[in-house]
NULO-694005 format. One line per field, with one value per residue (C-alpha): y, z, x. Coordinates in steps of 0.1 Angstrom, whole numbers. Layout:
<sites>
Y = c(Y | ...) $
Z = c(Z | ...) $
X = c(X | ...) $
</sites>
This chain:
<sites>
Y = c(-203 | -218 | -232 | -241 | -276 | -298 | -318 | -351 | -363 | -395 | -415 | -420 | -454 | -466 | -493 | -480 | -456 | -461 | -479 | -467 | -457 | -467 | -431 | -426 | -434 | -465 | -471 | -487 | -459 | -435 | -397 | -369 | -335 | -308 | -285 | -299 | -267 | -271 | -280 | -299 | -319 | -321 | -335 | -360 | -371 | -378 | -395 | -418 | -428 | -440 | -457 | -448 | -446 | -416 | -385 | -354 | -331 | -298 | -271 | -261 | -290 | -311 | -300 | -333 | -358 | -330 | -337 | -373 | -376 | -351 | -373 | -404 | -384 | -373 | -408 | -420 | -393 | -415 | -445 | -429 | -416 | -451 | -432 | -459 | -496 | -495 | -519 | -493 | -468 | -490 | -498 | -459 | -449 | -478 | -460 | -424 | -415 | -378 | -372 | -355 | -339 | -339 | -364 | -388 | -380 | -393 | -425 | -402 | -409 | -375 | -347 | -318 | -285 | -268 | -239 | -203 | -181 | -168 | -172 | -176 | -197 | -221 | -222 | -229 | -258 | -274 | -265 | -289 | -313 | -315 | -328 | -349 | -375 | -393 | -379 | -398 | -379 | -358 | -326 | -306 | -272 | -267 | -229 | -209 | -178 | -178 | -189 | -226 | -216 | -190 | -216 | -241 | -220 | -225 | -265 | -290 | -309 | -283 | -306 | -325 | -298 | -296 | -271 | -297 | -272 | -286 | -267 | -261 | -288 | -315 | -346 | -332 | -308 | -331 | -306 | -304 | -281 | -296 | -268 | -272 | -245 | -231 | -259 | -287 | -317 | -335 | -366 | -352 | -335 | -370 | -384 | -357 | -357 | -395 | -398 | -372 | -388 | -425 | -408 | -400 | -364 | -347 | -333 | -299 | -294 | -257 | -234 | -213 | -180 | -156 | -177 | -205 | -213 | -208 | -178 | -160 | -165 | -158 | -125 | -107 | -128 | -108 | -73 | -65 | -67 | -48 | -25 | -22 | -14 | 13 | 27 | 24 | 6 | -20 | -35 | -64 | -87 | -79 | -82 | -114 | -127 | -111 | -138 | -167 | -163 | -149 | -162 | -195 | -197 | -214 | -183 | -143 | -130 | -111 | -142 | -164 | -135 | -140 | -177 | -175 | -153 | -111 | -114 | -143 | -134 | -95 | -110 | -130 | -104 | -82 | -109 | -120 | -81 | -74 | -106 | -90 | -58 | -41 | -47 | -24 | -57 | -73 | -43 | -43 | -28 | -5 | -13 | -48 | -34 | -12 | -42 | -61 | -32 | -29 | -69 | -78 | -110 | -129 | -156 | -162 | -132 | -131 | -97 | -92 | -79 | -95 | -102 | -141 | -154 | -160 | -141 | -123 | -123 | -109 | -89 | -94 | -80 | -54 | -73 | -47 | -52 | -56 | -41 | -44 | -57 | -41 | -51 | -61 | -60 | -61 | -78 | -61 | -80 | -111 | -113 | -137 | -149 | -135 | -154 | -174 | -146 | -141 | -178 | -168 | -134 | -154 | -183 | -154 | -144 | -113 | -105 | -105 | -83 | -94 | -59 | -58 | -85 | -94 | -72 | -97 | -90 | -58 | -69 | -67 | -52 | -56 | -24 | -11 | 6 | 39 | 34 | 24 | -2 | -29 | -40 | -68 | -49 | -49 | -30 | 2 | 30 | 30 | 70 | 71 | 58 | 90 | 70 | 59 | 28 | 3 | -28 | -62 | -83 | -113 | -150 | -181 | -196 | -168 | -197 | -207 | -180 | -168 | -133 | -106 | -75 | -35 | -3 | 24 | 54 | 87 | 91 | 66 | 78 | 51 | 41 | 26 | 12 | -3 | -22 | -34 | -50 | -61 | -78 | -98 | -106 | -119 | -140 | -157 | -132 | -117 | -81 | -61 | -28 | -12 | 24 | 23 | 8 | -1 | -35 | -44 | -74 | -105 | -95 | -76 | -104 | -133 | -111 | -104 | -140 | -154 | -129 | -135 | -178 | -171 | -151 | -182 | -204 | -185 | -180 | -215 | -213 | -246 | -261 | -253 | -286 | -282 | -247 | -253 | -280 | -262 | -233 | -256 | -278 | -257 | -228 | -246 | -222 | -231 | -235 | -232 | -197 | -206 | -231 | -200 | -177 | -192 | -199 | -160 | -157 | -142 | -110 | -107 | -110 | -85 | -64 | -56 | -53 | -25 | -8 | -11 | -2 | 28 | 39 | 32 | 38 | 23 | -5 | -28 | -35 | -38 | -66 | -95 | -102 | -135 | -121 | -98 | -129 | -150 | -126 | -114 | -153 | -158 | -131 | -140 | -173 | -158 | -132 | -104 | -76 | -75 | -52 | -63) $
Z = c(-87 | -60 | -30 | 6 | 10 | 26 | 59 | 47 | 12 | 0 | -2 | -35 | -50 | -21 | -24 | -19 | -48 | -65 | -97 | -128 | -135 | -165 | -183 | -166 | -193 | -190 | -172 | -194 | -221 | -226 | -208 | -221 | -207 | -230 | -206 | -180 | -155 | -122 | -124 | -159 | -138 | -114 | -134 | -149 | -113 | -107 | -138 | -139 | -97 | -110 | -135 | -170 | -194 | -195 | -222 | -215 | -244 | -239 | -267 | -254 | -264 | -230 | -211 | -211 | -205 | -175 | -166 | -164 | -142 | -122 | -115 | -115 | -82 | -68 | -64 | -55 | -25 | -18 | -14 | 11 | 32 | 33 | 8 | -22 | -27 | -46 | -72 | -79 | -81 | -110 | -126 | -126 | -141 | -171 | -180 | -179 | -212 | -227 | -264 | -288 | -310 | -309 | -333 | -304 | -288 | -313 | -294 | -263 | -247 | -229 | -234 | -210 | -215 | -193 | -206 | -210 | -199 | -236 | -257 | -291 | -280 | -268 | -298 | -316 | -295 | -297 | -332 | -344 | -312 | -334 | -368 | -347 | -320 | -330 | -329 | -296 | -276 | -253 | -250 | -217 | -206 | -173 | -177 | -141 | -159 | -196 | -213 | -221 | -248 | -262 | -263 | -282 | -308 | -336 | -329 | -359 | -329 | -302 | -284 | -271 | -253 | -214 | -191 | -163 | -135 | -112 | -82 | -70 | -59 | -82 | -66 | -32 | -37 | -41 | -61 | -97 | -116 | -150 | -168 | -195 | -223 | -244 | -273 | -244 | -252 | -218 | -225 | -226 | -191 | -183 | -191 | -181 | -142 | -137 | -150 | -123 | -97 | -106 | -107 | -66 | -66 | -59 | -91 | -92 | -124 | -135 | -159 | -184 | -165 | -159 | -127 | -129 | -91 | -67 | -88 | -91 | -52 | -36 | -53 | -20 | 0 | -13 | -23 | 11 | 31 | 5 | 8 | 42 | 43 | 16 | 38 | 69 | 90 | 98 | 87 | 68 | 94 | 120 | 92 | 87 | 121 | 123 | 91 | 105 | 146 | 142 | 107 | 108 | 77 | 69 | 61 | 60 | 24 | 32 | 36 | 11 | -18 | -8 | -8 | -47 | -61 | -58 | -99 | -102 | -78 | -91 | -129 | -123 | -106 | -135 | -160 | -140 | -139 | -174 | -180 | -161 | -182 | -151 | -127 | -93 | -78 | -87 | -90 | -90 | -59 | -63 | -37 | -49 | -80 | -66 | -49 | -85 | -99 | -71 | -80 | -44 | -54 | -21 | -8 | -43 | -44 | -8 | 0 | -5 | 20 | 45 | 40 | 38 | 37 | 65 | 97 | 86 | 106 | 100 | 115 | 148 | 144 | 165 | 200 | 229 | 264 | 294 | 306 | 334 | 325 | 339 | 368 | 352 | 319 | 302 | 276 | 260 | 231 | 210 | 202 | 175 | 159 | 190 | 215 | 224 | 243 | 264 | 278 | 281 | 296 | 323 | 326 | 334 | 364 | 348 | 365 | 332 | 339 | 308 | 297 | 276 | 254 | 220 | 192 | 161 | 132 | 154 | 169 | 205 | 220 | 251 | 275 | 294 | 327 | 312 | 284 | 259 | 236 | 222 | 184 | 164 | 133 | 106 | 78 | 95 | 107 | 147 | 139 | 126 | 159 | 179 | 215 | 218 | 202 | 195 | 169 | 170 | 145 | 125 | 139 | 131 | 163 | 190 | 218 | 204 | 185 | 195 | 191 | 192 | 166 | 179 | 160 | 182 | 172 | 182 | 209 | 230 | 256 | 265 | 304 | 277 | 254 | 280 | 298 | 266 | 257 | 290 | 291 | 257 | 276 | 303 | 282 | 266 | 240 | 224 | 211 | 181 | 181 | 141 | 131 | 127 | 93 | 76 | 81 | 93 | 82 | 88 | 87 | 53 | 38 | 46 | 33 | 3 | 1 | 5 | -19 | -47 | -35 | -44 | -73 | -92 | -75 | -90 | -123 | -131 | -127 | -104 | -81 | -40 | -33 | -56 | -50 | -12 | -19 | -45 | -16 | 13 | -8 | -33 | -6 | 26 | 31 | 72 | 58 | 24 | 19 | 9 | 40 | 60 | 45 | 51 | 90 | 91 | 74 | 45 | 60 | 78 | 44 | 27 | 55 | 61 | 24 | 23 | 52 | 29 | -5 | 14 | 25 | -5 | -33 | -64 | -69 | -55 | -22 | -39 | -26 | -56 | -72 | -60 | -24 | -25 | -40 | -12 | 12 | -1 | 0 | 35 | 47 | 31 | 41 | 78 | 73 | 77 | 59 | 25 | 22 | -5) $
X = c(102 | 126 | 102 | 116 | 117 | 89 | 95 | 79 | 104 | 95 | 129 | 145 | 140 | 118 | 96 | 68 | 66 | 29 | 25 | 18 | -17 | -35 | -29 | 7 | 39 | 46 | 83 | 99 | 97 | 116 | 114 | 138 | 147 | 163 | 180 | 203 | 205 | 192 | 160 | 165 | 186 | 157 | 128 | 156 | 162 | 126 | 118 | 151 | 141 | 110 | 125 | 124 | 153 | 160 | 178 | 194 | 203 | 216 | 225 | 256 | 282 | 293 | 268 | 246 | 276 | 281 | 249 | 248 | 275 | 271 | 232 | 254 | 275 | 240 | 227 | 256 | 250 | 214 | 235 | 254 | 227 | 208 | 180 | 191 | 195 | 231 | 218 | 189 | 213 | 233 | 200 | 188 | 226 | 221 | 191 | 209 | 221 | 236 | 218 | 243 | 216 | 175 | 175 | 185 | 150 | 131 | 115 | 109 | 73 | 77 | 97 | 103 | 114 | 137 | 152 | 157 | 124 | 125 | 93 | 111 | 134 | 113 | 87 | 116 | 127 | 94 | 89 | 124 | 110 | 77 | 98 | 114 | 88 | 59 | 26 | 21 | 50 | 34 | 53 | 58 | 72 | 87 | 81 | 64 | 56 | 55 | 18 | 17 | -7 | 15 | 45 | 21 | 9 | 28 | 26 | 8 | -2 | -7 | -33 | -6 | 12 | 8 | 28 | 45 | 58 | 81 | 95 | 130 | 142 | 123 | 134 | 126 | 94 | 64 | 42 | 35 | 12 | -6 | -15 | -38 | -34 | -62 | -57 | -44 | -67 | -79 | -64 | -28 | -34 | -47 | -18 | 7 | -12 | -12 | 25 | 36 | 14 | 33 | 65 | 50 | 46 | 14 | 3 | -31 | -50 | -48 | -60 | -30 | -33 | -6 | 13 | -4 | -17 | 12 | 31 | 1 | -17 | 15 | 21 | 7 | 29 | 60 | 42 | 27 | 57 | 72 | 49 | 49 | 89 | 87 | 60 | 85 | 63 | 87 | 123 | 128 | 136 | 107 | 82 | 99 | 95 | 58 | 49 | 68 | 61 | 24 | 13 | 29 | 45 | 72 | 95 | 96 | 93 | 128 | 143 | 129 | 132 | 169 | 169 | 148 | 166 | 161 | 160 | 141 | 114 | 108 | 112 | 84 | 66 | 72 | 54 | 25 | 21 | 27 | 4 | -26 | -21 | -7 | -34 | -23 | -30 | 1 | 23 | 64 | 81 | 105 | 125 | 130 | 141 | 166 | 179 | 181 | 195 | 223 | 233 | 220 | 200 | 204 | 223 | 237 | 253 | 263 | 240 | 206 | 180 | 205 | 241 | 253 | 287 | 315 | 309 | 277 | 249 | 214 | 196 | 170 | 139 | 128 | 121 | 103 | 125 | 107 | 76 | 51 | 17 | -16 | -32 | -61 | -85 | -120 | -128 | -162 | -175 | -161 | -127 | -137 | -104 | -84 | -106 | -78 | -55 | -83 | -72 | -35 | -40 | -58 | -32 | -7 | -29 | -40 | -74 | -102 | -130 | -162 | -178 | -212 | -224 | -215 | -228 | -232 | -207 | -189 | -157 | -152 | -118 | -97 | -94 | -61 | -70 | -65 | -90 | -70 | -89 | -66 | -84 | -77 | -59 | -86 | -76 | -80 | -52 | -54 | -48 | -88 | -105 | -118 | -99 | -68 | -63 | -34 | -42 | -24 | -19 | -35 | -21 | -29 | -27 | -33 | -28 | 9 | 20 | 55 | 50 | 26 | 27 | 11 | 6 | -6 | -19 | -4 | -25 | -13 | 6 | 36 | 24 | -4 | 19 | 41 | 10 | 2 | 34 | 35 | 2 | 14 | 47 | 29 | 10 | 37 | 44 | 76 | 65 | 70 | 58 | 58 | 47 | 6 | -3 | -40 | -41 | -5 | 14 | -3 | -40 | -33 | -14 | -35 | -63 | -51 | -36 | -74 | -90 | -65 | -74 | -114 | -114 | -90 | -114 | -146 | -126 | -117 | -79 | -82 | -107 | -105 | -90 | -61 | -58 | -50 | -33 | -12 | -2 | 5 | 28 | 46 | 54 | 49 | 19 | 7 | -31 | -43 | -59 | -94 | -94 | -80 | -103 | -134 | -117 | -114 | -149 | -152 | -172 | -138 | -115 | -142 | -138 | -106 | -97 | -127 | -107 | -76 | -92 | -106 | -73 | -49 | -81 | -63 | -81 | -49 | -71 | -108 | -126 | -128 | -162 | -161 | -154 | -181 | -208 | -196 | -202 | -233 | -250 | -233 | -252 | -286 | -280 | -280 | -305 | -281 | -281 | -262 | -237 | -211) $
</sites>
């Protein structure tokens, strides 16, 4: 799946690209890549930078030579932008070659796979690749959502099959995920992860599960602002800005779902679904399939959730105007994650007055002058509290964040509403104010995000390091989600997905088993009361 770029790209043919481990291919043999789309042309890139020979073969006839010039051209580009020596790029092009037929791959140390999403057609491949390399070629699919073991399991040799995921754009995204299928021996995922680590990407261990790491956390990235447009909370473009200006990531799921691909993104949606037997908890939206069905697949076809093209212009997210902030407030309890707008209320010379003590493991609230309690959105519709109540939204950073989200419930009268968007504005704030939802935008997608981060944690899929590491590198996540989790705590995370599970009671809220474990020795640990 097609990632937004990183910041930090190591440049091409620079100097300082590690050395070959003692497992990694050594450079000077040979790496081939059948399929020369996109991201064939990718992985080709990578491995030719780093400087093995390198084969492209593609079924359809021209399409390698194609290729190969069209990465000649590319590099070329490098040389331009002071990102290539000119005789590297001459050396790299000598090692480029076009192969007319498979047979020309048969002294390949590696071959990768980047074709077609189509089960057959890949066992096939593989299965004339087999009759073809030595027993020592290590094999490799570039496939993010079909099983590596599945693809392998017609193979004499299927012990040297690994799954070597890129993302979209190879040469500039640094992850790769090594996925070890059910009959991978270790010392091919040895070999596989120190190759991609020489060739200077960052590669994460994982298990062959429906999505692998990144495709499979990051479905509630996409799903709950889905959800929380065909529920007509909020449009497209302030949930958006909600995730970018108060969640810190890097992108809205609006816009990035336009940028991937509509049919891409709901196609592999629709397999880790079908994988999981149709769990609710990674279930289709319909709305994204209306969109697929329409032909509005993003930026590719020049109208997707927003239109592209000359002279179009997206929509702004739903920004409040102006508003007077109350004369003063009280602050009764701990704000826990929130404690930091307590600091920018007062910066803005908005008189604080401190109510009661803290009540361990309640959360505290802030208080307009008429009554109205301002709550930290925790799964819960504001509609259900017996006051008038308004929640506001999950940041990461209440002290910087550019904007603030509320969801009052009916009961609010607007003088209420008003002070409240004013108090934010005071503070620094840009407002959004959505329809009242369980658990909002942010707090139910980094919730979810975190839940779905332990339970591949507790089930083997990868360990925490590579996990996090996986997120904040292949989708520019702001903080890895078992790192953010455990920053929330995960009585919070358990929380507020109880709140949701109680309100939407089809099992695509219920708190993991690994959640509730955690939770449970967190609380023993403390002396508290179990409850999960």
């Amino acid at each position: 799946m097609t990632a937004n770029v990183s910041d930090s790209v190591p440049a091409a043919g620079s100097d300082s690209a590690p050395e070959n481990g003692t497992d990694a291919i050594d450079r000077s043999r040979t790496v081939a890549v059948v399929g020369t789309g996109t991201m064939g042309q990718g992985i080709a890139q990578v491995a030719l930078v780093a400087g093995h020979p390198v084969r492209l073969y593609d079924s359809a006839p021209g399409r390698a030579e194609e290729a190969v010039t069209a990465l000649a051209a590319r590099l070329g580009r490098l040389v331009e932008k002071g990102r290539m020596d000119r005789a590297e790029r001459d050396g790299a092009v000598a090692r480029l070659h076009a192969a007319a037929d498979l047979a020309d791959l048969a002294d390949a140390a590696l071959v990768v796979e980047a074709i077609v999403e189509l089960l057959p057609v890949k066992q096939q491949l593989f299965a004339e690749l087999e009759k073809i390399v030595g027993d020592d070629t290590l094999l490799a699919t570039n496939t993010s959502s079909l099983s590596v073991t599945a693809i392998a399991g017609g193979l004499r040799l299927p012990g040297r099959f690994v799954g070597l995921h890129f993302f979209n754009p190879a040469p500039l995204l640094p992850l790769v995920e090594v996925v070890s299928g059910f009959a991978t021996d270790a010392s091919a995922a040895t070999r596989a992860y120190e190759t991609a680590k020489s060739w200077g990407k960052t590669p994460v261990r994982c298990a062959d599960t429906p999505g692998f790491i990144v495709n499979r956390i990051a479905r509630p990235f996409y799903a709950e602002a889905l959800r929380v447009y065909e529920e007509g909370a909020a449009d497209p473009a302030t949930i958006d800005a909600a995730l970018r200006e108060c969640g810190g990531f890097r992108m809205g799921p609006f816009e990035l779902t336009d940028l991937i691909g509509q049919d891409v993104n709901e196609a592999v949606t629709r397999s880790v679904w079908d994988s999981f037997y149709q769990d609710p908890k990674f279930t289709p939206s319909l709305a994204q399939r209306r969109l697929v069905e329409s032909a509005r697949l993003g930026r590719k076809s020049g109208h997707g959730w927003f239109p592209y093209g000359e002279g179009a212009a997206a929509p702004a997210p739903h920004t409040a105007p102006p508003a007077e902030p109350p004369a003063s407030v009280t602050v009764q309890g701990d704000l826990y994650q929130a404690r930091d707008l307590v600091e920018r209320i007062q910066e803005a010379a908005i008189p604080v007055d401190f109510g009661g003590d803290a009540v361990p493991g309640y959360p505290g609230w802030i208080e307009l002058p008429s009554g109205t309690r301002l709550f930290l959105a925790d799964g819960t519709s504001a509609d259900d509290a017996e006051m008038p109540v308004i929640h506001f939204d999950l940041a990461l950073n209440f002290y910087t964040c550019e904007r603030i989200v509320l969801a009052p419930a009916a009961t609010v009268d607007d003088r209420s509403l008003q002070e409240a968007i004013g108090l934010f504005q005071a503070a620094g704030k840009k407002v959004s104010v959505i329809r009242d939802i369980p658990g909002m935008i942010v707090a139910r997608t980094v919730a979810m995000l975190a839940d779905f981060a332990f339970d591949a944690a507790a089930r083997a899929v990868a360990d925490a390091d590579d996990i996090d590491t996986a997120m904040r590198l292949g989708v520019n996540y702001p903080r890895g989600p078992l790192a953010w989790g455990e920053e929330l705590g995960a009585g919070w995370v358990f929380e507020t997905l109880s709140n949701l599970h109680e309100e939407y009671p089809t099992g695509r809220y219920a708190p993991s088993q690994a959640l509730r474990r955690r939770v449970a020795a967190e609380q023993a640990a403390t002396g508290e009361e179990a409850t999960a």
